[in-house]
C-alpha positions as CSV (number, residue, x, y, z in Angstrom):
1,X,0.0,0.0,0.0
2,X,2.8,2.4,1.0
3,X,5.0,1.6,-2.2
4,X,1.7,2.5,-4.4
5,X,0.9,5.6,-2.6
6,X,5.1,6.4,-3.1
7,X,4.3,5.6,-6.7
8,X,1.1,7.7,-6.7
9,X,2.4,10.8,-5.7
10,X,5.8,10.6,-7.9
11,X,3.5,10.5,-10.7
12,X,1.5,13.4,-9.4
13,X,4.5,15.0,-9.5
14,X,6.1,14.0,-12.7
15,X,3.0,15.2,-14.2
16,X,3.2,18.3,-12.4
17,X,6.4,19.2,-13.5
18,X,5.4,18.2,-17.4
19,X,2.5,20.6,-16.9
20,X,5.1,23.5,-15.8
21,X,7.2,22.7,-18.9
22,X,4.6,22.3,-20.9
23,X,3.2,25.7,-20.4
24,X,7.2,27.3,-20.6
25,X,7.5,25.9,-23.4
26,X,4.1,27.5,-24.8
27,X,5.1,30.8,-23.4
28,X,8.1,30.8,-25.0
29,X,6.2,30.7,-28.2
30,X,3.9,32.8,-26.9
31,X,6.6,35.7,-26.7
32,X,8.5,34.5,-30.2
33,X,4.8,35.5,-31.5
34,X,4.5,38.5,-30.3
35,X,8.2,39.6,-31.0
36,X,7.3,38.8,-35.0
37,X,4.4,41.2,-35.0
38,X,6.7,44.1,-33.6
39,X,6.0,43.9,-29.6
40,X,9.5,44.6,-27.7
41,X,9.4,40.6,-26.8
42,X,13.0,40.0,-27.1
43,X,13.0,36.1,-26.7
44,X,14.1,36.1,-30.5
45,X,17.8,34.2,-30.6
46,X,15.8,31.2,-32.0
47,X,18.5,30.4,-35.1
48,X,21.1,29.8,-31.9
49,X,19.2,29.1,-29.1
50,X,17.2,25.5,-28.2
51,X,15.4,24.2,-25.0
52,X,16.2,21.3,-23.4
53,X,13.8,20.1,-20.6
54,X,15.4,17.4,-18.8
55,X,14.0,16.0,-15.1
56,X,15.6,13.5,-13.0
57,X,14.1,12.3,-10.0
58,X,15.8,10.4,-7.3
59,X,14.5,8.8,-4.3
60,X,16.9,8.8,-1.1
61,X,16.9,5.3,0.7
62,X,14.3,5.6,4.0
63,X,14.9,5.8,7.7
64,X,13.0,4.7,9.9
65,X,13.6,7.5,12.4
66,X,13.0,10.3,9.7
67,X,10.3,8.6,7.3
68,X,11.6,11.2,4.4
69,X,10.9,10.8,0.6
70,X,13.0,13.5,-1.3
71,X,12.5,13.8,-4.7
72,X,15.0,15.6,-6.8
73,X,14.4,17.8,-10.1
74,X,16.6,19.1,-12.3
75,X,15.6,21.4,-15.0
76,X,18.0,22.4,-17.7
77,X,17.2,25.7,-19.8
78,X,19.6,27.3,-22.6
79,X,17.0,29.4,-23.8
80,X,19.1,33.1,-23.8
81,X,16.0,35.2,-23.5
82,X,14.8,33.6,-19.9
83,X,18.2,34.9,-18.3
84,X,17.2,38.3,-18.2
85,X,13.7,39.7,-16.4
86,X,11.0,39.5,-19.0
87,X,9.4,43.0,-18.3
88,X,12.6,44.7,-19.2
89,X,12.6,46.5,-22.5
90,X,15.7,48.8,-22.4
91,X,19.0,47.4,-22.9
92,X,20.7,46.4,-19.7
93,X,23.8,47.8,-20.3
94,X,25.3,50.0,-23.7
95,X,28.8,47.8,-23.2
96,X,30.0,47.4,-27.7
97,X,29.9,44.2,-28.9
98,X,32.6,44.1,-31.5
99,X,33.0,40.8,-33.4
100,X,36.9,39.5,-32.8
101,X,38.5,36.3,-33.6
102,X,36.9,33.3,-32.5
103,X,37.4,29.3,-32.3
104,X,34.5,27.0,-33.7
105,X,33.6,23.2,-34.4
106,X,32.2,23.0,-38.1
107,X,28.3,23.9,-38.0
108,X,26.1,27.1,-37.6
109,X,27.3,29.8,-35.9
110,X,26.1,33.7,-35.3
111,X,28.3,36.6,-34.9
112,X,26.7,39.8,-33.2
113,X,27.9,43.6,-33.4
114,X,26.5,46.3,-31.2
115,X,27.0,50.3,-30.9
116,X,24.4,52.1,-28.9
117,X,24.7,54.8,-31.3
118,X,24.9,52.8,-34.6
119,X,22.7,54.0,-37.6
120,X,23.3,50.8,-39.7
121,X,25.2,47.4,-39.7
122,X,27.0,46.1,-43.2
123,X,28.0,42.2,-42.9
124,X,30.9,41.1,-45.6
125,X,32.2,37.7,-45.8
126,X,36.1,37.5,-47.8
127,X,35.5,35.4,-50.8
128,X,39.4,33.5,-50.7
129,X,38.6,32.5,-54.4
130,X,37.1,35.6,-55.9
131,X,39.6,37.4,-53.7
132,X,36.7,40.3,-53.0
133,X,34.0,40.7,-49.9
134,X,30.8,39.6,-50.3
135,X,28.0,41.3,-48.8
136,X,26.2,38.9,-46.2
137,X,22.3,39.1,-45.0
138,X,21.7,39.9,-42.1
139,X,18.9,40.7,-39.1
140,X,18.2,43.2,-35.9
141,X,18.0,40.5,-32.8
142,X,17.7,41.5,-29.1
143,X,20.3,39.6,-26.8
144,X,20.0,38.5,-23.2
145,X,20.3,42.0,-21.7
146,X,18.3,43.5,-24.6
147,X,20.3,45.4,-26.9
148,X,19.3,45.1,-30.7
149,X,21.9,44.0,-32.0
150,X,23.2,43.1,-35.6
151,X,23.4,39.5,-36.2
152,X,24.7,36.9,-39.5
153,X,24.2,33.8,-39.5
154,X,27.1,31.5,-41.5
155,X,27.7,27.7,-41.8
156,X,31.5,27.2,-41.2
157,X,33.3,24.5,-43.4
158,X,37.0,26.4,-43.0
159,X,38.7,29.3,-41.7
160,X,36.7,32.3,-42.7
161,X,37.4,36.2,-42.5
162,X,34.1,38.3,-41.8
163,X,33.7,42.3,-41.4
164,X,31.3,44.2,-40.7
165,X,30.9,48.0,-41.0
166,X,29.1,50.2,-38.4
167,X,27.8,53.7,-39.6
168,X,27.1,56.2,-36.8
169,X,24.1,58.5,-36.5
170,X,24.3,62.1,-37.4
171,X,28.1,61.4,-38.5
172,X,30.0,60.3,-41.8
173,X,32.3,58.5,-39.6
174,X,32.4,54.6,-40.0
175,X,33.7,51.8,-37.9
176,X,35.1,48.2,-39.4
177,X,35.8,45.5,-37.3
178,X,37.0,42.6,-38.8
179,X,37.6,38.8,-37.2
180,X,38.8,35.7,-38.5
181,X,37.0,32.3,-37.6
182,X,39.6,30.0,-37.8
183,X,37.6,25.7,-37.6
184,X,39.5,23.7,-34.8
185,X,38.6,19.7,-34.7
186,X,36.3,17.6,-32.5
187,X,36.4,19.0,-28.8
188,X,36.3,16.3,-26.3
189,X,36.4,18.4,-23.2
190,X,37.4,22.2,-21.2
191,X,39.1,22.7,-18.5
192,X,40.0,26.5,-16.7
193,X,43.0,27.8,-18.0
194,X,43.5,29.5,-14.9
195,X,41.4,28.6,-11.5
196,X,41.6,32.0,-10.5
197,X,40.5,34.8,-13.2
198,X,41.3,38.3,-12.3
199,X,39.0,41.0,-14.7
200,X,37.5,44.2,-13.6
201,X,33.6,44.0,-12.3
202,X,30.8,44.4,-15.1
203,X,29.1,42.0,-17.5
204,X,31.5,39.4,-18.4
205,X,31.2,37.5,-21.8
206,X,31.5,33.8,-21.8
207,X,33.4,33.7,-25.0
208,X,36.2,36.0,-23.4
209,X,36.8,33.1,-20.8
210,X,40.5,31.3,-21.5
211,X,39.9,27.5,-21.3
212,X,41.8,24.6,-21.9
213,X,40.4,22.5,-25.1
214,X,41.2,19.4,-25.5
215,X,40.4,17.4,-29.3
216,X,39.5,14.2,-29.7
217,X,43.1,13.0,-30.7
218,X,44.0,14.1,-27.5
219,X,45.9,17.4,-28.5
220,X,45.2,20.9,-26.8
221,X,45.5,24.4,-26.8
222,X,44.5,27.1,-24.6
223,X,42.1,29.0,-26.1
224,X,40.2,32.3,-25.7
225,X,37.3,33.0,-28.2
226,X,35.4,29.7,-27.7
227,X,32.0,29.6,-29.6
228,X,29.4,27.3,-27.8
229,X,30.9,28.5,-24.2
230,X,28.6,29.4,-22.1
231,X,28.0,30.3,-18.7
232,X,25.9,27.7,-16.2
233,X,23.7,29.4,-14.1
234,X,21.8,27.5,-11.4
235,X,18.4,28.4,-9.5
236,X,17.0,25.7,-6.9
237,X,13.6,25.5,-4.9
238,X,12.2,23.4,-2.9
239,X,8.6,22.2,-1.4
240,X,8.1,20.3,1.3
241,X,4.9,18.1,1.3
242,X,3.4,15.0,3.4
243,X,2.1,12.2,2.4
244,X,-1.0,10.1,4.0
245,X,0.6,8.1,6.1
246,X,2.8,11.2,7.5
247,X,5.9,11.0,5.9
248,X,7.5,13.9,4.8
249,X,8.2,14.4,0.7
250,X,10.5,17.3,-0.3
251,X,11.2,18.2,-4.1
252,X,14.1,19.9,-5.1
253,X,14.0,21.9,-8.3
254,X,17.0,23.0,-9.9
255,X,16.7,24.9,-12.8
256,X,20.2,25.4,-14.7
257,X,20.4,28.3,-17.7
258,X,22.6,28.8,-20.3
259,X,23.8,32.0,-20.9
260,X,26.3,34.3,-22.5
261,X,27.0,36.7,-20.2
262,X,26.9,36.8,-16.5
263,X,27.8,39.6,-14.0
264,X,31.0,39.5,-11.8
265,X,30.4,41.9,-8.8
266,X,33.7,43.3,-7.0
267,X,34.9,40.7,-5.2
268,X,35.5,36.8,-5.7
269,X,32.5,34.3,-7.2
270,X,32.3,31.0,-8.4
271,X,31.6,30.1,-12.1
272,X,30.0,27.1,-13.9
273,X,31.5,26.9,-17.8
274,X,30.3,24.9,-20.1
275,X,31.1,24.2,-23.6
276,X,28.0,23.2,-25.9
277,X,28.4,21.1,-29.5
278,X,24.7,20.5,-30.1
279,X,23.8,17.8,-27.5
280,X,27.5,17.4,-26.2
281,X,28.3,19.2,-22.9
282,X,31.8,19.2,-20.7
283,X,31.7,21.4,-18.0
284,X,34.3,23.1,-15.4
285,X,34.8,25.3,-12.8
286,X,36.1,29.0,-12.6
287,X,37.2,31.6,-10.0
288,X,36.5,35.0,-10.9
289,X,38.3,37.4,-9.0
290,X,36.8,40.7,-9.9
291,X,37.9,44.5,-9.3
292,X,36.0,47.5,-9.6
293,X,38.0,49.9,-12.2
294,X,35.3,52.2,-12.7
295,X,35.5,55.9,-10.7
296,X,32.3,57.0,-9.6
297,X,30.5,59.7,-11.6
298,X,30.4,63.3,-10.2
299,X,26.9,64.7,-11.7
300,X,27.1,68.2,-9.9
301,X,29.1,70.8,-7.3
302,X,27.4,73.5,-5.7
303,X,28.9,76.0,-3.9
304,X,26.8,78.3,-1.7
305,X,27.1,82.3,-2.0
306,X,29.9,84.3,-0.8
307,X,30.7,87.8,-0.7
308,X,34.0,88.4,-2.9
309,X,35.7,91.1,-1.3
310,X,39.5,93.2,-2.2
311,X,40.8,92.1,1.9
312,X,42.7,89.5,1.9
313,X,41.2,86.6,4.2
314,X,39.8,83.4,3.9
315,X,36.2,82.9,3.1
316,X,33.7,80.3,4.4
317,X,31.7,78.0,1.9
318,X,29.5,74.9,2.0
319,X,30.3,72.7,-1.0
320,X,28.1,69.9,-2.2
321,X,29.0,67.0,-3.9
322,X,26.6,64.8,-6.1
323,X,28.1,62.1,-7.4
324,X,27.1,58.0,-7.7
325,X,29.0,54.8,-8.0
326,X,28.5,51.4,-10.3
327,X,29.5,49.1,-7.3
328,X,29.7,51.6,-4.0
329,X,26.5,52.2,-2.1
330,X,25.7,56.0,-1.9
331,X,26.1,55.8,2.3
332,X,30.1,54.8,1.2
333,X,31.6,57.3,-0.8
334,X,34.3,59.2,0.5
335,X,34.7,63.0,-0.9
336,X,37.1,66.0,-0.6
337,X,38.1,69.3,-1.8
338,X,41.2,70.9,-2.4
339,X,42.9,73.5,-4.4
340,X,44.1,72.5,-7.8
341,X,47.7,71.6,-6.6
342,X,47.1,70.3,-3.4
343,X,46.5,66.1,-3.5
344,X,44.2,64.7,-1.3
345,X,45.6,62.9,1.6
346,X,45.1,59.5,2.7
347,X,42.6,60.2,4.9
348,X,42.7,63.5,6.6
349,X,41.2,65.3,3.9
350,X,38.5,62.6,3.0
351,X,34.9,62.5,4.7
352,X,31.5,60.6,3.8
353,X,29.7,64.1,3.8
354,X,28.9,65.2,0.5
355,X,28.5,68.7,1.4
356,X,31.2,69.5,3.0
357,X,32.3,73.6,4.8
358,X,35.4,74.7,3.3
359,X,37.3,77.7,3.6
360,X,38.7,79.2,0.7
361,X,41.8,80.8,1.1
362,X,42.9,81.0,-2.5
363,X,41.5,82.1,-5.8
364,X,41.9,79.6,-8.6
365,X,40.3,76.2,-9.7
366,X,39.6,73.8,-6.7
367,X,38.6,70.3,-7.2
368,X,36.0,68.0,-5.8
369,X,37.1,64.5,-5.5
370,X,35.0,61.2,-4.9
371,X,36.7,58.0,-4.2
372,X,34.9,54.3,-4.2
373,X,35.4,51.8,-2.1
374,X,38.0,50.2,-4.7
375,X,39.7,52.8,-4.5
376,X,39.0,54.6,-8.0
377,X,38.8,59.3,-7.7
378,X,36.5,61.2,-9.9
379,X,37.5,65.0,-9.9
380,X,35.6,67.8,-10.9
381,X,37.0,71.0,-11.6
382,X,35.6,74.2,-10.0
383,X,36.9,77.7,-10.4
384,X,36.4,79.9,-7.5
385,X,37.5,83.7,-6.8
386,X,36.7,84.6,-3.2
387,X,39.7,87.3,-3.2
388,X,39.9,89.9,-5.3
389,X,42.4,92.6,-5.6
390,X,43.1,93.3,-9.0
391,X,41.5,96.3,-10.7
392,X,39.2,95.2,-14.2
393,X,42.1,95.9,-17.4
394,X,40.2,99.0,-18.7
395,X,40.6,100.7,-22.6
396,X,38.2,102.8,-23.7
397,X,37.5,103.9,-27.8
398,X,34.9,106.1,-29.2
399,X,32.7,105.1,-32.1
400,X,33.4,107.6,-34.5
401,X,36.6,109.3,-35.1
402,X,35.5,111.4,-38.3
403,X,33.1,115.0,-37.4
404,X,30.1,113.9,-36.1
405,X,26.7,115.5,-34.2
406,X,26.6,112.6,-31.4
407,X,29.4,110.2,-30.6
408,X,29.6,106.8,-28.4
409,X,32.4,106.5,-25.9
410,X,32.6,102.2,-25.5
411,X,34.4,101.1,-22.5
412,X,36.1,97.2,-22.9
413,X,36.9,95.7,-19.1
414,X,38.1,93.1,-18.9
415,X,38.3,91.1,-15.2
416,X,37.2,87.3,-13.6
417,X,34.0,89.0,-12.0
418,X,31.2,91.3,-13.1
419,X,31.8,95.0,-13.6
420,X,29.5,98.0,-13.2
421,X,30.6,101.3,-15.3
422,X,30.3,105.0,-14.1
423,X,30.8,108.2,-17.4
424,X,31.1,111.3,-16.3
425,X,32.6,114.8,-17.5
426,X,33.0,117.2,-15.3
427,X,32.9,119.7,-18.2
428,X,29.5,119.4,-18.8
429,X,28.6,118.2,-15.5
430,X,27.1,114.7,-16.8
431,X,26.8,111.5,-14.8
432,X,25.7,108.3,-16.0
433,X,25.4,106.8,-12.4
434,X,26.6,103.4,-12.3
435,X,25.3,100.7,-15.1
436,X,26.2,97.3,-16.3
437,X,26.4,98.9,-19.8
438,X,29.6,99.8,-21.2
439,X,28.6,102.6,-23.7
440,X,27.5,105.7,-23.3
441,X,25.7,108.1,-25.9
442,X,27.1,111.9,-26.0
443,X,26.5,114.9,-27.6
444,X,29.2,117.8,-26.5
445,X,32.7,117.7,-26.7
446,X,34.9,117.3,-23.5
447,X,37.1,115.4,-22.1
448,X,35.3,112.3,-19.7
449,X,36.2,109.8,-16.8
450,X,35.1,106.3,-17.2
451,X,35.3,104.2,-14.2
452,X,35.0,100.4,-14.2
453,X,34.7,98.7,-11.3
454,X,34.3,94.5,-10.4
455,X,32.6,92.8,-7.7
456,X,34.7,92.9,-5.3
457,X,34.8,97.1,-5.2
458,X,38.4,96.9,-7.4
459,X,38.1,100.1,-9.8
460,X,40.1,101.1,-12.6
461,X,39.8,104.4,-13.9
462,X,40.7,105.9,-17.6
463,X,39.5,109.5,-19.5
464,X,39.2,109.7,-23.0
465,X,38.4,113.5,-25.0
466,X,35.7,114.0,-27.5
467,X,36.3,116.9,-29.9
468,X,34.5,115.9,-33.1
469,X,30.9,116.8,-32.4
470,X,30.3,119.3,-34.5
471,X,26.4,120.6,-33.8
472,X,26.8,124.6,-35.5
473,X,25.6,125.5,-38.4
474,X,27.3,126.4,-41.1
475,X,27.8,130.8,-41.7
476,X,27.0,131.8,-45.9
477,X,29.3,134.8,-46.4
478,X,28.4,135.5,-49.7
479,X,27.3,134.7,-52.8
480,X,29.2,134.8,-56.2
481,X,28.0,135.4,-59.4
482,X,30.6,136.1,-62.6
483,X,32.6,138.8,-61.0
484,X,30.7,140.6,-58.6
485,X,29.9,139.5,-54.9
486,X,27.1,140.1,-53.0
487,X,27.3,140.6,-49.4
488,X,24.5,140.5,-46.4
């Protein structure tokens, strides 16, 4: 009775897992479907990509104190568009794919070229007996972190050479990459060139993984450019149950995906690599040792009003720092600010506040600094005059140097902060009061002052004459006609 109710419920099971795969599977064309009739699906890898459902279930031997069934499930996927999150739509990162030389087994194979800013894609394939490039079809696909990307599709006999040409939006410029794919024999298993792997943090491409490859004559080579190398990751679940008679059935789901690319946080992680020729598998096992190379981003620095003044002492600010980090939490940035020659120390200048009071005893450019956790300084430049004691370079021309009724006097100052203008002739008693306007209209001749003077009260002061206006008019002394002159 026991054995059939064991029986009973493996079935149950069995079935239940069949159902889930089952309705996967119809999803998945569900989404292929929908990708066809222009929805942003981007389950669309098809001509490379292929399911393979496998479940294995395996009963561990009874005890008698523990009356435990545990059935076991393993669920294989290499389906490329399941590794990412379904609801995404924009591309998870912009990181260029550029094609490069590879290693591959005769068969299909697809090479893929992305530029986030890339207008259009030309595929070439050299033609070794027509010595020319032949123009190759090819298709927009989306990838496992969703960028569109350019895709060909060949069937490799022999060492090929393929290019492809990128034009860029709003621009004449073009970029060609070119890769050869050179056809190695039978592989007959991988092993890790290196157990430890040091690379920088990011999205890391399976294909740039060095592995051992061993051929079926039992030759090898080290080899980085792999096709068919994938990375395997691996998701398990587990539901506990009981059956009638009490004891206690848990099923363990793993479900193992395929994929190209995995991310490598800062720090050390372990790594499944596999190497794929159609229903051939050999796995091994990689340490990634990753290190985060990237400096944060400073977006913005904000420094809060001063009064610039001509005495010579230092002045009191509150800077703040907005900046953000690919791997560093927001809570552990560091930040500083020093003039442009000073270096920030190890840690005395350094604080987790990003606004930070400062007093600046120096004019010049001063620079705001945020460091990561790694280790990796952004700097932003900011220029900042808090002293000022140096009078505005004043010249001053007039508009018209020829007789005239009105003429302009223009005043060009020149200084690092704003500068108000005062005209006046002391001649004619004019004032133009003090404007941010550097010409000034007259109409009688004399000789004016024309003070320019910046923010911080410096002045410099120049005079300039104006003799050409010429308002009289003219006196008719007489008139003459043949030889004799008629006088008022």
């Amino acid at each position: 009775m026991r054995t059939k109710l064991r029986r009973c419920i493996k079935a149950a099971v069995t079935l239940a897992v069949i159902a889930v795969l089952s309705a996967h599977l119809l999803l998945n064309k569900q989404k292929a479907s929908a990708n066809a009739s222009g929805e942003s699906v981007l389950n669309v890898l098809n001509e490379n990509t292929f399911t393979d459902n496998m479940t294995e279930e395996l009963e561990l031997s009874e005890e008698e104190s523990s009356q435990t069934d545990t059935e076991v499930h393993v669920q294989e996927e290499t389906n490329e568009a399941f590794y990412a999150t379904s609801h995404k739509t924009q591309p998870v990162t912009q990181d260029i794919i550029r094609i490069a030389d590879m290693y591959a087994v005769k068969g299909e194979l697809t090479l893929k070229s992305y530029y986030p800013d890339a207008a259009g894609y030309t595929w070439e394939l050299y033609d070794t007996d027509a010595k020319s490039w032949k123009i190759l079809d090819s298709e927009t696909v989306y990838d496992e972190l969703y960028r569109p990307v350019s895709s060909v599709l060949l069937d490799l006999e022999r060492d090929v050479m393929v290019r492809c040409s990128v034009g860029k939006e709003n621009s004449e410029e073009r970029i060609t990459d070119v890769a050869t794919v050179k056809c190695i024999k039978t592989v007959a298993g991988i092993s890790a060139a290196e157990t430890r792997l040091e690379t920088g943090s990011g999205w890391l491409h399976s294909q740039d993984i060095p592995v051992k490859v061993t051929y079926s004559d039992n030759s090898s080579e080290t080899l980085s450019g792999l096709y068919g190398l994938v990375f395997v990751d691996s998701l398990e679940s587990s539901e506990v149950t009981y059956s009638d008679t009490g004891n206690m059935i848990e099923t363990i789901t793993t479900v193992n995906t395929e994929c190209e690319y995995s991310y490598a946080d800062a720090g050390e992680k372990e790594f499944v690599i596999r190497y794929r020729d159609k229903d051939k598998t050999y796995d091994t096992n990689l340490t990634v040792v990753s290190t985060d190379k990237e400096a944060p981003v400073i977006s913005a620095v904000s420094i809060s009003d001063f009064e610039i003044s001509n005495i010579d002492k230092p002045v009191t600010v509150e800077v703040s720092i907005t900046a953000e980090d690919n791997e560093t939490p927001y809570p552990e940035l560091m930040y500083a600010f020093l003039p442009q020659e000073t270096e920030p120390d190890e840690e005395a200048d350094w604080t987790a506040n990003p606004k930070l009071k400062k007093e600046i005893d120096k004019n010049g450019v001063w620079i705001a600094y945020c460091r990561d956790k790694s280790g990796n300084i952004a700097a932003f430049e900011k220029k900042i005059i808090a002293v000022d004691q140096k009078a505005p370079e004043l010249a001053l021309t007039l508009e018209h140097s020829e007789w005239c009724q009105s003429n302009k006097i223009i005043a060009d100052a020149r200084d690092e902060l704003s500068i108000t203008y005062l005209f006046t002739c002391p001649e004619t008693g004019e004032d133009s009061g003090w404007t941010d306007r550097n010409e000034y209209d007259v109409t009688k001749n004399g000789t004016w002052e024309v003070q320019a003077k910046d923010a911080a009260g410096n002045t410099a002061v120049k005079e300039i004459t104006v003799s050409n206006i010429d308002t009289q008019m003219p006196i008719i002394k007489g008139i003459t006609e043949g030889e004799r002159i008629y006088e008022n």
